[in-house]
Backbone as CSV, one residue per row, in Angstrom:
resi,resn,N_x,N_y,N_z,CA_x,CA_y,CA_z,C_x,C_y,C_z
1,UNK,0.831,-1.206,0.000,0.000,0.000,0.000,0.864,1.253,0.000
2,UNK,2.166,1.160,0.647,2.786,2.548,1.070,3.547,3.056,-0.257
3,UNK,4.010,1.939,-0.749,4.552,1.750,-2.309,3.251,2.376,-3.699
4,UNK,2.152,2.211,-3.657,1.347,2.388,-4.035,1.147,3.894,-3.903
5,UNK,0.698,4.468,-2.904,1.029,5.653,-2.075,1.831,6.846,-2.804
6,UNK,2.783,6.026,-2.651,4.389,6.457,-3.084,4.377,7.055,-4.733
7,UNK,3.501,6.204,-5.411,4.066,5.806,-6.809,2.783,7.207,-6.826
8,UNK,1.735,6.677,-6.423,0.459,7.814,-6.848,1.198,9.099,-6.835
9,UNK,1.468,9.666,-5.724,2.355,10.844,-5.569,3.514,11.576,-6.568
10,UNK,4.319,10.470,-7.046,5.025,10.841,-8.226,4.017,10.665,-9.354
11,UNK,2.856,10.183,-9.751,1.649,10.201,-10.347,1.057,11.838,-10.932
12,UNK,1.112,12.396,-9.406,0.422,13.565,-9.389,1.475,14.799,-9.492
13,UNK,2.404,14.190,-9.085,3.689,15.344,-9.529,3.598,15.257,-10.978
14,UNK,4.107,14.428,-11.637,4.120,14.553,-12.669,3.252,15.084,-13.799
15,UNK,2.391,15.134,-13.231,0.915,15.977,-13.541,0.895,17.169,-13.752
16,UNK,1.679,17.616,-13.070,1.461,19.388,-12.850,2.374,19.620,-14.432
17,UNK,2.364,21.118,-14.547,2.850,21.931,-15.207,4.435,21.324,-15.185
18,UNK,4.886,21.508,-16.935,6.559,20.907,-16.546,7.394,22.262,-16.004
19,UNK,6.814,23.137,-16.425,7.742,24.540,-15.899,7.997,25.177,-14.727
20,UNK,6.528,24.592,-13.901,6.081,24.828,-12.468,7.162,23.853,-11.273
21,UNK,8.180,22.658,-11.969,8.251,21.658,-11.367,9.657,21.360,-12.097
22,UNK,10.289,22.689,-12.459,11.338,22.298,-13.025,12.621,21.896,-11.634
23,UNK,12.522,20.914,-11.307,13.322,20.459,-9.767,14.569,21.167,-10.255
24,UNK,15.752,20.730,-10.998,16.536,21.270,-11.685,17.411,22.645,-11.111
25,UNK,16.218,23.423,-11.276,16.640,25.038,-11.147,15.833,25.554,-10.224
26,UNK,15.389,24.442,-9.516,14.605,25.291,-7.701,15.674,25.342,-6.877
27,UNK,15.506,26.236,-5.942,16.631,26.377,-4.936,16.108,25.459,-3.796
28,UNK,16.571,25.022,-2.984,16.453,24.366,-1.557,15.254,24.754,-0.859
29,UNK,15.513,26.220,-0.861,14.023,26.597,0.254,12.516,26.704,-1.226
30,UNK,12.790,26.980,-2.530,11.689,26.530,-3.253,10.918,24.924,-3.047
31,UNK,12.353,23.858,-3.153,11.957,22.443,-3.102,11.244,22.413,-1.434
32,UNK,11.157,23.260,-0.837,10.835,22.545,0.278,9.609,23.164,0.812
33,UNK,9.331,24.632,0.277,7.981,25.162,-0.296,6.825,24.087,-0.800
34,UNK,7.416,24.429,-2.202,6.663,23.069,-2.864,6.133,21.582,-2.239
35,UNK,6.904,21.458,-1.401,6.751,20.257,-0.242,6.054,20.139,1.021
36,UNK,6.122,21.372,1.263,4.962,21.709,1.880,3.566,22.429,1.318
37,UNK,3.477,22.536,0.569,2.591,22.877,-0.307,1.347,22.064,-0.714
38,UNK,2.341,20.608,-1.421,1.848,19.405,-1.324,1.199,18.725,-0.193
39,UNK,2.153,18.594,0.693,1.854,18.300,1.690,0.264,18.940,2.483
40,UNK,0.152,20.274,2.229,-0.903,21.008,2.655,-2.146,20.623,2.048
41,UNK,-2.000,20.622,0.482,-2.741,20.527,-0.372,-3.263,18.534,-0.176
42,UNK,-2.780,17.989,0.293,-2.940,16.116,0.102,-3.968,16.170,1.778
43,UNK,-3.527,16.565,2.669,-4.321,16.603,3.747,-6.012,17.320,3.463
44,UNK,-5.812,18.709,3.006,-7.014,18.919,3.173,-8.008,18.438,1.691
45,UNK,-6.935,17.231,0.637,-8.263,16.628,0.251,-7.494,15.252,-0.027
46,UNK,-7.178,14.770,0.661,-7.157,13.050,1.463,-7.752,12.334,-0.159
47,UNK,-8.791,12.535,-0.324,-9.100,11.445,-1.458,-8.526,11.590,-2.932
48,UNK,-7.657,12.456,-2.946,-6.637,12.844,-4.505,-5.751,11.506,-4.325
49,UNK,-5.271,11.416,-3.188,-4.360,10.220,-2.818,-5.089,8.797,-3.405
50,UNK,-6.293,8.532,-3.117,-6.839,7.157,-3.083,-7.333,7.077,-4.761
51,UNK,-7.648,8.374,-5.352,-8.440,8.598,-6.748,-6.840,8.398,-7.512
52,UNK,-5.757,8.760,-7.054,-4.243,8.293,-7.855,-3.566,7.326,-7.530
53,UNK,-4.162,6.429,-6.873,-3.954,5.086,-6.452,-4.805,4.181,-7.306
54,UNK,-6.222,4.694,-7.498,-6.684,3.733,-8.435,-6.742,3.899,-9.832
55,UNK,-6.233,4.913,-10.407,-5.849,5.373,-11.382,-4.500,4.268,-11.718
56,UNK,-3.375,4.205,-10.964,-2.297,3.499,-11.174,-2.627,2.181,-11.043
57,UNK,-3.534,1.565,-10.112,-3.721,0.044,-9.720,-4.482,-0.309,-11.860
58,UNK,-5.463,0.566,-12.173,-6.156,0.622,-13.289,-4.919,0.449,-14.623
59,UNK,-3.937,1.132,-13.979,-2.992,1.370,-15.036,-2.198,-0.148,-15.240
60,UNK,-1.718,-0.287,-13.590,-0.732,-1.616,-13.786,-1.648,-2.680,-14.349
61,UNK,-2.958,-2.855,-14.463,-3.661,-3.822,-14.839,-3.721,-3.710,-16.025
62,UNK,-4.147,-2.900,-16.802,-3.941,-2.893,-17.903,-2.511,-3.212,-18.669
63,UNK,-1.401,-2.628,-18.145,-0.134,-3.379,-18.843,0.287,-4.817,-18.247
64,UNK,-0.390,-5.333,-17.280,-0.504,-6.844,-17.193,-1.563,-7.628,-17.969
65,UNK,-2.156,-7.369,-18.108,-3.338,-7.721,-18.944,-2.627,-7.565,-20.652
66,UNK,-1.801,-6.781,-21.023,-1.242,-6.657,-22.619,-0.101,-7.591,-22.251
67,UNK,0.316,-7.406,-21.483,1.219,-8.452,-21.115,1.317,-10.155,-21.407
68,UNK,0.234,-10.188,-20.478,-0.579,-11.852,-20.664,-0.844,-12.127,-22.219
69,UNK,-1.345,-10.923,-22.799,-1.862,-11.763,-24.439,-0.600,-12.026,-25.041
70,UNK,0.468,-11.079,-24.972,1.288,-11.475,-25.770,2.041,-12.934,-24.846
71,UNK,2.142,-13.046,-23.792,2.415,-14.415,-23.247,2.072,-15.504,-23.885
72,UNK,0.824,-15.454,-24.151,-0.238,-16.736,-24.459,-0.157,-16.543,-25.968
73,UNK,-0.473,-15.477,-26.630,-0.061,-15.637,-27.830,1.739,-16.288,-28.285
74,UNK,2.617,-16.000,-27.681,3.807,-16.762,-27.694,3.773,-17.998,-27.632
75,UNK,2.808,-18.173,-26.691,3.606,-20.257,-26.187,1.948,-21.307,-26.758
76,UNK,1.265,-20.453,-27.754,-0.226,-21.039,-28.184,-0.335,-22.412,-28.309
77,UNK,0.865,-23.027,-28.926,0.917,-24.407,-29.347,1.438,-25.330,-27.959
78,UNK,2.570,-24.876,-27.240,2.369,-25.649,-25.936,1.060,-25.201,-25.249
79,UNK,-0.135,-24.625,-25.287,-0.576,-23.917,-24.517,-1.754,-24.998,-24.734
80,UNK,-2.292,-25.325,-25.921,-3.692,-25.519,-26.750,-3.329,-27.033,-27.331
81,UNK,-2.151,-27.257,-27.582,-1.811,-28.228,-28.862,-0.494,-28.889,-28.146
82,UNK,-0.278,-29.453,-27.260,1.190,-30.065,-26.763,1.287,-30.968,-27.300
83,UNK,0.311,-32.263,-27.978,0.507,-33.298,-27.801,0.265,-34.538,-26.552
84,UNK,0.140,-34.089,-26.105,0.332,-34.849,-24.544,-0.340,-34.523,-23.518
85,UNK,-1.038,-32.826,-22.956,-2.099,-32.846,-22.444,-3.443,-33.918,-22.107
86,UNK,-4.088,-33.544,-21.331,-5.653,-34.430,-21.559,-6.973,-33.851,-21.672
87,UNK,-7.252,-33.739,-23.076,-8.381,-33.152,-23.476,-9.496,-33.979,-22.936
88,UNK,-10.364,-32.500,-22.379,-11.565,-33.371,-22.035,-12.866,-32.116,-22.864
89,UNK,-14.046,-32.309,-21.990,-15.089,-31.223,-23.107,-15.533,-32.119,-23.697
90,UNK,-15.318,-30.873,-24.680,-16.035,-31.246,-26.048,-14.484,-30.672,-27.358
91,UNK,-13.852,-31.851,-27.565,-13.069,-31.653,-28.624,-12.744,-30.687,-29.202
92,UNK,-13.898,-31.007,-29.660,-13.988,-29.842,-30.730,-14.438,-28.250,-30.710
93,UNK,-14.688,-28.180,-29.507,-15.480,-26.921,-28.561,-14.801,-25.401,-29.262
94,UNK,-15.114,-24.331,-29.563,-15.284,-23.394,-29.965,-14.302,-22.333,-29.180
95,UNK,-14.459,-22.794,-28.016,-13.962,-22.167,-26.615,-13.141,-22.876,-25.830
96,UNK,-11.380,-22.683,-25.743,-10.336,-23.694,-25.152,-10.554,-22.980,-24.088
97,UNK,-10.445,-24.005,-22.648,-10.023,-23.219,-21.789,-8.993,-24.310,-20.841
98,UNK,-7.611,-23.657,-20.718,-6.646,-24.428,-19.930,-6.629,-24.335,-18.620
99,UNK,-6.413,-25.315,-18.052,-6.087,-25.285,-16.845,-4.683,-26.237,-15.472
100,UNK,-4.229,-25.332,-15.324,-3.306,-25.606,-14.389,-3.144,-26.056,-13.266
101,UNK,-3.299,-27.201,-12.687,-3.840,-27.978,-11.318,-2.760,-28.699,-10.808
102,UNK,-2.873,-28.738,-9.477,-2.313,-29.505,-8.229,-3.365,-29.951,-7.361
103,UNK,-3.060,-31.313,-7.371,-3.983,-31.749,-6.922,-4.067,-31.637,-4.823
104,UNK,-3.237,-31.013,-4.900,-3.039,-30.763,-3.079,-3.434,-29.317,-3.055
105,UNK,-3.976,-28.826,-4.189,-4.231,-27.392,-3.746,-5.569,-27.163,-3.574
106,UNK,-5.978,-26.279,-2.272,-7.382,-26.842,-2.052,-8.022,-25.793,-2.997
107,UNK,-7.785,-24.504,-3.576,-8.524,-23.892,-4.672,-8.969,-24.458,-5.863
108,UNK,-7.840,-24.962,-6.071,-7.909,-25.679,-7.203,-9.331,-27.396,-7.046
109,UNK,-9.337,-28.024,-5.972,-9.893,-28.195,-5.539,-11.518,-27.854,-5.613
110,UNK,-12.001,-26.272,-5.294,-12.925,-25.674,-4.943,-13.595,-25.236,-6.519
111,UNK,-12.548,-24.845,-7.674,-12.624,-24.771,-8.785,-13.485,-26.524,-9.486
112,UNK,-12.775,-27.320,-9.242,-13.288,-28.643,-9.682,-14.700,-28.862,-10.227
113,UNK,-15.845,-28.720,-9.036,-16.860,-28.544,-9.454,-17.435,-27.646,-10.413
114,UNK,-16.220,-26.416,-10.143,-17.134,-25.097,-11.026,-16.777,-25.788,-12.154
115,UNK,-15.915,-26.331,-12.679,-15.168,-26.561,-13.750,-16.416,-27.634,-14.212
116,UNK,-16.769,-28.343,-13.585,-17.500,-29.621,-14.247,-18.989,-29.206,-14.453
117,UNK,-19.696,-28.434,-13.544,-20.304,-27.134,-14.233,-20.694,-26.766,-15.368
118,UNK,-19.595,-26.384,-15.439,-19.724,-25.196,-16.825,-19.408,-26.098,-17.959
119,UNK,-18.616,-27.491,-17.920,-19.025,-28.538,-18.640,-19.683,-28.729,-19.277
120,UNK,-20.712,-29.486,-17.959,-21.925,-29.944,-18.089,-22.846,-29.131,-19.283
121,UNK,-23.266,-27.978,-18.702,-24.151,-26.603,-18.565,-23.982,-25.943,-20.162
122,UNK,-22.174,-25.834,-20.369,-22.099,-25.788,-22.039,-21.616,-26.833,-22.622
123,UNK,-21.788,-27.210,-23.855,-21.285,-28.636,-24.514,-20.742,-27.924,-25.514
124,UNK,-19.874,-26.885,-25.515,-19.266,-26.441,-26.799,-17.901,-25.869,-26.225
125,UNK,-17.600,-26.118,-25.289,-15.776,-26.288,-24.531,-15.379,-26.733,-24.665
126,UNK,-13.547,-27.222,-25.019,-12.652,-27.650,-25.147,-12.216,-27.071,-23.736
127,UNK,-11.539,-28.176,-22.972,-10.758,-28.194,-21.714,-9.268,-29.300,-21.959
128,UNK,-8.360,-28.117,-21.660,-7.125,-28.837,-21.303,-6.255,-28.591,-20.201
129,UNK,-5.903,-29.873,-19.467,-5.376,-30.035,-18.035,-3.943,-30.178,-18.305
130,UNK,-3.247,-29.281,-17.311,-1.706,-29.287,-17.404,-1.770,-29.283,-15.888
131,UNK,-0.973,-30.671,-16.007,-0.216,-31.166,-14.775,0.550,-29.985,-13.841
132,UNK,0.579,-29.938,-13.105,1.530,-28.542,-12.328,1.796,-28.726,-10.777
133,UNK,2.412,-30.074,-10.372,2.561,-30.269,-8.910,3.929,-29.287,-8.190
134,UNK,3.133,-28.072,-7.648,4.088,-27.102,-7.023,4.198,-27.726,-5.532
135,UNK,3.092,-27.975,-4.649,2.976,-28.080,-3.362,3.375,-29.117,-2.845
136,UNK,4.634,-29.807,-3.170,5.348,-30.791,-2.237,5.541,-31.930,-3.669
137,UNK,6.161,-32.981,-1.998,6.290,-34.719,-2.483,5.092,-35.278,-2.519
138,UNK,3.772,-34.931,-2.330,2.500,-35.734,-2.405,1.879,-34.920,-3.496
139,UNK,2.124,-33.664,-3.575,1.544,-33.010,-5.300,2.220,-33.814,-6.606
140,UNK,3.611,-33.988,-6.323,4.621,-34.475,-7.447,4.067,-36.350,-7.570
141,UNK,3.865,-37.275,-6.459,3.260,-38.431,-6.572,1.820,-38.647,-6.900
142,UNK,1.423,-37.505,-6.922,-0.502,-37.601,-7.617,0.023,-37.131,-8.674
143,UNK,0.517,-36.601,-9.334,0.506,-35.902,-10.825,1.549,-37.324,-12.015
144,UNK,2.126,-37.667,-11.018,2.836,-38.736,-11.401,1.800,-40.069,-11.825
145,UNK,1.503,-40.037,-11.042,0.530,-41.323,-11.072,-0.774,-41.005,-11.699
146,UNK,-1.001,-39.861,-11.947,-2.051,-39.249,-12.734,-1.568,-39.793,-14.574
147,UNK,-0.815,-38.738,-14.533,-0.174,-38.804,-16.429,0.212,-40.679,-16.692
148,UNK,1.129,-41.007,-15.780,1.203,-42.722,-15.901,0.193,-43.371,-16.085
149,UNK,-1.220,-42.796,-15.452,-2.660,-43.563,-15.523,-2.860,-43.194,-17.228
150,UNK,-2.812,-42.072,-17.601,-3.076,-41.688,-18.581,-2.397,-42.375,-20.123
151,UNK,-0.873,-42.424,-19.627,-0.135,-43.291,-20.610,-0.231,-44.635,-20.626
152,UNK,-0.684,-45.248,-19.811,-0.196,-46.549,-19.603,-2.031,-47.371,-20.067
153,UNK,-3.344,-46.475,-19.311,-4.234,-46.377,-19.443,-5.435,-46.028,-20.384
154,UNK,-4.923,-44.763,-20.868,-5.883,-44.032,-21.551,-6.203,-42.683,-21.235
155,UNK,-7.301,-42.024,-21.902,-7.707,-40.676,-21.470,-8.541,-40.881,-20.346
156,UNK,-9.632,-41.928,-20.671,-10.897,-42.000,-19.790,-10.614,-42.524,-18.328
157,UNK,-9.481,-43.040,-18.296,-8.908,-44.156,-17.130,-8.489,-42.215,-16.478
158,UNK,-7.667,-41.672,-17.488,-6.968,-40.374,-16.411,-8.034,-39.294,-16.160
159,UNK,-8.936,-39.455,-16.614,-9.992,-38.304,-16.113,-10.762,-39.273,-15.258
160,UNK,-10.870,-40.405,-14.734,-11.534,-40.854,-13.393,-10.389,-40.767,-12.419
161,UNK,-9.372,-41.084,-12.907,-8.323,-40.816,-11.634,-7.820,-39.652,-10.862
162,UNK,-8.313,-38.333,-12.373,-7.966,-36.667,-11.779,-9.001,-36.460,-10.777
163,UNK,-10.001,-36.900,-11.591,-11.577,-37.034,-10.979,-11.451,-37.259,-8.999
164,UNK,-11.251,-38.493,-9.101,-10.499,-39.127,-7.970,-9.535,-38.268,-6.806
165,UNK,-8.224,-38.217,-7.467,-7.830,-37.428,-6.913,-7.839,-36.121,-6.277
166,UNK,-8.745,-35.469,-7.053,-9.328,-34.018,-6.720,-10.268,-34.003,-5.220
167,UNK,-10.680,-35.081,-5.303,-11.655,-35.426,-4.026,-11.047,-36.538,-2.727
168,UNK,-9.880,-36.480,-3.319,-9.342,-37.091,-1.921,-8.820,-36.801,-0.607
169,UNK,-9.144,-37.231,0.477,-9.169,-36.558,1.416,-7.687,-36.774,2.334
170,UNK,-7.499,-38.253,1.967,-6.062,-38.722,2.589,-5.024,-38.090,2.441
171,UNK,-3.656,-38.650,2.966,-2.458,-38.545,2.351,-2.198,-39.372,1.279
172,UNK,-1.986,-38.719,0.328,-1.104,-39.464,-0.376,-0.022,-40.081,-1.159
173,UNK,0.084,-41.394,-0.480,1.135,-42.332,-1.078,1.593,-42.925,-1.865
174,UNK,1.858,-43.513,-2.054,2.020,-45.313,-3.245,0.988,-46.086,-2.851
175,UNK,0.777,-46.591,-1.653,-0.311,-47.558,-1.139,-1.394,-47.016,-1.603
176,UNK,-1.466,-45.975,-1.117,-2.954,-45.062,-1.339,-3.437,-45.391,-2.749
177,UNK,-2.717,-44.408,-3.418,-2.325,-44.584,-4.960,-3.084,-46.596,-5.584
178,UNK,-2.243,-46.992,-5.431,-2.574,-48.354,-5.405,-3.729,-48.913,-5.293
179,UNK,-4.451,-48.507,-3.755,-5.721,-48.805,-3.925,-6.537,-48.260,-4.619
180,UNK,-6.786,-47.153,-4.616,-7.741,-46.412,-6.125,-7.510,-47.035,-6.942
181,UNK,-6.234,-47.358,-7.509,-6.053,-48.060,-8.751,-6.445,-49.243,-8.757
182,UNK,-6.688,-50.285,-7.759,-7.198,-51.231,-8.002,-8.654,-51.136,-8.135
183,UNK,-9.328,-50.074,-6.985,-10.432,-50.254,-6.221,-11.387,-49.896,-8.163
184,UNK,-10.629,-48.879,-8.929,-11.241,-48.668,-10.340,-11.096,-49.221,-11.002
185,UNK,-10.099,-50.812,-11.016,-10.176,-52.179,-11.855,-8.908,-51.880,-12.606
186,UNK,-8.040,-50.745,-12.395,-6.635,-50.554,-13.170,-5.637,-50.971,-12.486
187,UNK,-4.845,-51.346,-13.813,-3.342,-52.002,-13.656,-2.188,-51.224,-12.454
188,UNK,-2.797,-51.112,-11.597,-1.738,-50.339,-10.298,-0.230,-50.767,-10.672
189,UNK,0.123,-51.641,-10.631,1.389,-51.955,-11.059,2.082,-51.311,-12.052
190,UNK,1.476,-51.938,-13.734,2.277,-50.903,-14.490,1.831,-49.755,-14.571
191,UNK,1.285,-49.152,-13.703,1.060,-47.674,-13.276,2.523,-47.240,-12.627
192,UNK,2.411,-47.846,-11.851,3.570,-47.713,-10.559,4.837,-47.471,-10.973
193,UNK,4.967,-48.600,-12.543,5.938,-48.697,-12.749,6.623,-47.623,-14.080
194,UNK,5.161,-47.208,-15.023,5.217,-46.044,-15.484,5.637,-44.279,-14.830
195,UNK,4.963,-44.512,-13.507,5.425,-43.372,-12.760,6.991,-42.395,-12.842
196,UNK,7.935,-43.248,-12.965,8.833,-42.650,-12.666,9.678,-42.844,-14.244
197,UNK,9.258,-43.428,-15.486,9.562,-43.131,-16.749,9.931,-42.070,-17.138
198,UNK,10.769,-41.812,-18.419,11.158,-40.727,-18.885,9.985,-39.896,-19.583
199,UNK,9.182,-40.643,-19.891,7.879,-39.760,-21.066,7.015,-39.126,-19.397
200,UNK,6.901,-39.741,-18.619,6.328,-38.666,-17.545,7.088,-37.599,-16.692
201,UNK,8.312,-37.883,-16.871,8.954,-36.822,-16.004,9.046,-35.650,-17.526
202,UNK,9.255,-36.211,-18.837,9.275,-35.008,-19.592,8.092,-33.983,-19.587
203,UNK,7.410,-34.470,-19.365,5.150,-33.985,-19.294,5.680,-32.916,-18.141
204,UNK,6.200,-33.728,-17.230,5.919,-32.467,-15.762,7.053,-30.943,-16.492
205,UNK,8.029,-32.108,-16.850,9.353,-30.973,-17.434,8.876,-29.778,-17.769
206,UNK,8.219,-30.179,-19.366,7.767,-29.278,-20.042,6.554,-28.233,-19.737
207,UNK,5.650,-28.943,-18.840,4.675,-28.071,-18.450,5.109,-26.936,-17.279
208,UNK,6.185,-27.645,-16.704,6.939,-26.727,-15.704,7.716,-25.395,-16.385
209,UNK,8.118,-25.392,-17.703,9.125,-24.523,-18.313,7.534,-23.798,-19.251
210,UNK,6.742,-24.476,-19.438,5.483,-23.380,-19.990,5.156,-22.452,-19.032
211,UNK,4.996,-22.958,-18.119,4.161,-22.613,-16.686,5.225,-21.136,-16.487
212,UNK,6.760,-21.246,-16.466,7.803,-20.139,-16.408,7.633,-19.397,-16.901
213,UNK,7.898,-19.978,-18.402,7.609,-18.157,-19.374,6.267,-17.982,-19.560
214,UNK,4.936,-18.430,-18.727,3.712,-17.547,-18.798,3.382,-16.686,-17.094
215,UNK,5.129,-17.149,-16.388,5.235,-16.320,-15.194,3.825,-16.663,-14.437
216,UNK,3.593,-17.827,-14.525,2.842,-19.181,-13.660,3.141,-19.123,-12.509
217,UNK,2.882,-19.397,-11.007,3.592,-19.518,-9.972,2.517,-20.559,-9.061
218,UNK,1.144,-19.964,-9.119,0.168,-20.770,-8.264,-0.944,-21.440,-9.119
219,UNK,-1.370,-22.032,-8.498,-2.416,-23.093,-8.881,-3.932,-22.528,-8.176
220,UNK,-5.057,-22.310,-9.195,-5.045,-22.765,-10.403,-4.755,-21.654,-11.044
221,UNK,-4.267,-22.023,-12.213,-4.075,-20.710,-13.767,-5.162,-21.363,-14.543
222,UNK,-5.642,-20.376,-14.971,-6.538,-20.678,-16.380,-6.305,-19.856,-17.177
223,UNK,-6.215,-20.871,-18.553,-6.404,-19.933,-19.845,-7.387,-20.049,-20.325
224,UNK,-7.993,-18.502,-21.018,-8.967,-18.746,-21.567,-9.269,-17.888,-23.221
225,UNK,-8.549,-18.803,-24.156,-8.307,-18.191,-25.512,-7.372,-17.592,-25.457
226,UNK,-7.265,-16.539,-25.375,-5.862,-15.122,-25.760,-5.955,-14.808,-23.819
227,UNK,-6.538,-15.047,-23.025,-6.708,-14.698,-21.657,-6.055,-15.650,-20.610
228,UNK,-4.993,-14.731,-19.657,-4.489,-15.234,-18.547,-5.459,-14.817,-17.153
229,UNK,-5.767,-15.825,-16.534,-6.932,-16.087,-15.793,-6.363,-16.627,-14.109
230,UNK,-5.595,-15.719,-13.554,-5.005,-16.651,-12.390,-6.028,-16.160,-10.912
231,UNK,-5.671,-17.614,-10.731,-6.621,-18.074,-9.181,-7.449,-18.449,-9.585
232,UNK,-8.454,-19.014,-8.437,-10.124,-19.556,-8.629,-10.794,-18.685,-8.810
233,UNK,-12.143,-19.077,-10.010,-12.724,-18.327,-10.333,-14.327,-19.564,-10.529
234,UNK,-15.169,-18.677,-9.969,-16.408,-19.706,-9.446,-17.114,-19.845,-11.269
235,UNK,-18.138,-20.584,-11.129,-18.917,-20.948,-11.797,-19.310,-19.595,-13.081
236,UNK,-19.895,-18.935,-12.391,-20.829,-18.049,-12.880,-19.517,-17.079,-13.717
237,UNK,-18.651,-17.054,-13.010,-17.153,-15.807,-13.908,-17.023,-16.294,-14.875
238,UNK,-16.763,-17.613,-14.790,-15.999,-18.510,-15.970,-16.970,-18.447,-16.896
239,UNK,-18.524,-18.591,-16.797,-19.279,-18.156,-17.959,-19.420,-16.954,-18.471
240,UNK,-19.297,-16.135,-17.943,-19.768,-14.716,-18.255,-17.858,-14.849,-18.909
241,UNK,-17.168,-15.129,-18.923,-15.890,-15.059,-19.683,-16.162,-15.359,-20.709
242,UNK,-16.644,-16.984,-20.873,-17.055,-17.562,-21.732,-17.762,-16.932,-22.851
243,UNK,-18.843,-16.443,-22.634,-19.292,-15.681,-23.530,-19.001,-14.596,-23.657
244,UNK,-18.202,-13.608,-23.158,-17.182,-12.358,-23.720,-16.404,-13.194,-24.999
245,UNK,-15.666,-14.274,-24.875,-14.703,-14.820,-25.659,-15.770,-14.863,-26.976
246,UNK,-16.722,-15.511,-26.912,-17.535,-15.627,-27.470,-17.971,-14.473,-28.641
247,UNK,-18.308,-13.590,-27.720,-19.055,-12.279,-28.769,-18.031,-11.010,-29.177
């Protein structure tokens, strides 16, 4: 906030007249006039401060926001098209929207439903899941055993197991792991034994070095078309996005 503050202030300096403010060629007791001046002038109207604070908060958003497109426009094909992702939706859907999950993260988590939702609700989405275990040794062994379900399995086998995982309440292990995998009639074993393969550690690799240069850090990220979308975002946002993208 004080930084904010700070920045507004050189905001409003810079504002004034350039001739009025030529620092340059003020003498000592001018600069300190002027400083009190300011100073006089910010007290008796307090809200110039908060109206050039949101002026700048308006500002930095906007050059983060131009920011993000050209991000996503850069990395489109790892973004939409990897190869190796797990498309779910509707294929062919009109409207991509990515998403970035850990399965130990409880937002991401809280997102889940919205996500299956807006699914449901539209049948003209394309959804793609990028692996992204930031939050430990039990994020990195669900994401592991996730993509292995997926390679070793199928698509449909790894969307009951994300499924799964998203709603689990335990710790989890290998054992753990194991039993789901049996308890859903899959090969736990060469799961187990896919886990720690080179084609799954490249999946995390690469989604980890996307995740960098789109300056990724938490879970969940969503993309949505040309749009960087970070944190949870409920049901009802994600549509009303939806159809912005849309029209």
């Amino acid at each position: 906030m004080f930084r904010l503050l700070a920045s507004a202030l050189t905001c409003l300096t810079l504002a004034a007249p350039v001739a009025a403010l030529d620092f340059k060629t003020m003498t000592p007791d001018e600069h300190a006039a002027f400083g009190e001046a300011v100073r006089e002038y910010l007290l008796q109207n307090p809200q110039v401060i908060m109206e050039a604070v949101a002026v700048l908060e308006q500002r930095q958003a906007e050059l983060q926001a131009q920011s993000d497109l050209t991000l996503v426009s850069d990395n489109q094909e790892a973004l939409f098209n990897d190869g190796f992702s797990f498309v779910g939706g509707n294929p062919d859907g009109d409207v991509t929207l990515v998403e970035f999950l850990d399965y130990r993260c409880g937002f991401c988590r809280r997102a889940h439903p919205e996500i299956a939702k807006l699914l449901e609700t539209d049948g003209n989405i394309r959804l793609v899941v990028k692996e992204f275990p930031i939050l430990g040794d039990q994020s990195m062994l669900a994401s592991r055993f996730a993509i292995a379900t997926r390679q070793v399995a199928g698509s449909d086998s790894y969307k009951t197991i994300s499924d799964t995982l998203m709603e689990f309440d335990g710790e989890i292990s290998m054992p753990a792991l194991l039993r789901i995998a049996n308890t859903l009639g899959l090969d736990g074993e060469a799961i187990q034994i896919q886990m720690n393969s080179p084609d799954v550690t490249a999946e995390i690799q690469a989604t980890r070095a996307l995740a960098q240069r789109l300056q990724i850090s938490g879970t969940p990220t969503f993309v949505m078309q040309d749009e960087l979308l970070r944190g949870f975002l409920p049901y009802d946002q994600l549509l009303q996005i939806v159809n912005e993208k849309r029209s």
